[in-house]
C-alpha positions in Angstrom: -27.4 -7.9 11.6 -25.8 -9.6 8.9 -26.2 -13.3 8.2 -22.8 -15.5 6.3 -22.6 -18.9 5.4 -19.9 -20.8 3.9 -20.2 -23.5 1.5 -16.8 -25.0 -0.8 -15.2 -27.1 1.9 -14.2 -30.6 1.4 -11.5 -33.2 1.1 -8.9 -32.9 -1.5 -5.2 -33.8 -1.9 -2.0 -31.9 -1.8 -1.5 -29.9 -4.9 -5.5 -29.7 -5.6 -7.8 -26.5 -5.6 -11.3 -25.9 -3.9 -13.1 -22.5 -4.1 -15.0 -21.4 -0.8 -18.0 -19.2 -1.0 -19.8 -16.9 1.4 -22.8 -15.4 1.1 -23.8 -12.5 2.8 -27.6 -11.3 3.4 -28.8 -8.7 6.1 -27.7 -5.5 6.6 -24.9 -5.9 3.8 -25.1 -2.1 2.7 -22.9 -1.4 6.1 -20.2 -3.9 4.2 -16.6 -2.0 4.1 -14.5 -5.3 4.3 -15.0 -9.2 3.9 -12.3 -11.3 5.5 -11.1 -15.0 5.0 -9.6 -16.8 8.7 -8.7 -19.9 8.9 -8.7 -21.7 12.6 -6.4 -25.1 12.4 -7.0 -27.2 15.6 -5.6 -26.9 18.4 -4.1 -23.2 17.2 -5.8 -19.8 17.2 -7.4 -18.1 14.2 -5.3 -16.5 11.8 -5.9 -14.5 9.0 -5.8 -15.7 5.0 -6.9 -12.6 2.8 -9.3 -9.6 2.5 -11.1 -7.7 0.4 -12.8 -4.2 0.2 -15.8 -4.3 -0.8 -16.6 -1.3 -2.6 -12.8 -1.0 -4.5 -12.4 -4.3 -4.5 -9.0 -4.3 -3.4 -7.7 -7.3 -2.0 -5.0 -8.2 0.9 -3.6 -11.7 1.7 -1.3 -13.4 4.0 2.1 -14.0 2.7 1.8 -17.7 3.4 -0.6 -17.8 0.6 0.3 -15.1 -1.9 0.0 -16.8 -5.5 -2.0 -19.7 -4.2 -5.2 -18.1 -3.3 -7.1 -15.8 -4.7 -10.2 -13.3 -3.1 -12.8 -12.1 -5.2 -16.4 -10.8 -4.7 -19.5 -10.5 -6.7 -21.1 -7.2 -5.6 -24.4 -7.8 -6.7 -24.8 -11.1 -5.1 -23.1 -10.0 -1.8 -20.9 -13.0 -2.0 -17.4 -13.3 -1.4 -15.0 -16.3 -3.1 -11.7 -17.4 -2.0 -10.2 -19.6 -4.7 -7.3 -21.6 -3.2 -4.7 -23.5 -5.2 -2.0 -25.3 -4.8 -3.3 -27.0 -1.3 -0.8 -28.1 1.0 -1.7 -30.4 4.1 -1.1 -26.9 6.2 -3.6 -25.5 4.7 -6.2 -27.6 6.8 -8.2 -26.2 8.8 -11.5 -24.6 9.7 -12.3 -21.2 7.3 -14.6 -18.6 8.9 -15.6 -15.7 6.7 -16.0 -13.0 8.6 -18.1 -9.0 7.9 -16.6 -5.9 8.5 -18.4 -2.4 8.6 -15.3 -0.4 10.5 -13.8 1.4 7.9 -10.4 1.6 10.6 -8.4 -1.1 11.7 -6.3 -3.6 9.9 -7.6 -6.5 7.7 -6.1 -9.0 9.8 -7.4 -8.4 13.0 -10.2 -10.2 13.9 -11.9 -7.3 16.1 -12.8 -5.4 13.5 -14.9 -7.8 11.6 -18.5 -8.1 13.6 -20.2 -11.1 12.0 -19.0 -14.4 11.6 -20.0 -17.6 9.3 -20.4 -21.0 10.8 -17.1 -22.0 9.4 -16.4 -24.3 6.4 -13.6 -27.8 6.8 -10.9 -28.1 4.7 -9.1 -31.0 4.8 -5.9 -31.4 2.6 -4.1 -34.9 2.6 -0.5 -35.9 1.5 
């Protein structure tokens, strides 16, 4: 089992920044991937970025290549999505989500097999 939880959400306005965290705690040696998805209502989860967690190396959705940025700080099994340059779009419920499959691509949800409780962002005109 591994246990995530999301802190960073809030209320800011278009053109602003907020940094989400998500701390990971469990079984975190069976990490290959930590994934960002975002769920706005009334559509379905999609995918915002992606890291690996050994190499580091990071994947993102186009719709927010050069405003966000994923990072990760091995030793405190946390992962960071820095987002800039918010647009009102860009509201919407984040989930961070665990991945131990090392197949499967880094936006599809069914490969990552724990979930956080989910973090609002709210971005006003």
């Amino acid at each position: 089992q591994v246990q995530l939880v999301e802190s960073g959400g809030g209320l800011v306005q278009a053109g602003g920044s907020l940094r989400l965290s998500c701390a990971a705690s469990g079984r975190t040696l069976s990490t290959f991937r930590m994934g960002w998805f975002r769920q706005a209502q009334g559509k379905e989860r999609e995918f915002v970025a992606c890291i690996r967690w050994s190499l580091g190396y990071p994947a993102y959705a186009d719709f927010v290549k050069g405003r966000f940025t994923i990072s990760r700080d091995y030793a405190k099994n946390t992962v960071y999505l820095q987002m800039n340059s918010l647009k009102p779009d860009d509201t919407a419920v984040y989930y961070c989500g665990h991945g131990s499959a090392a197949y499967g691509a880094d936006h599809d949800p069914s490969v990552y097999d724990f979930w956080g409780q989910g973090t609002q962002v709210t971005v006003s005109s």
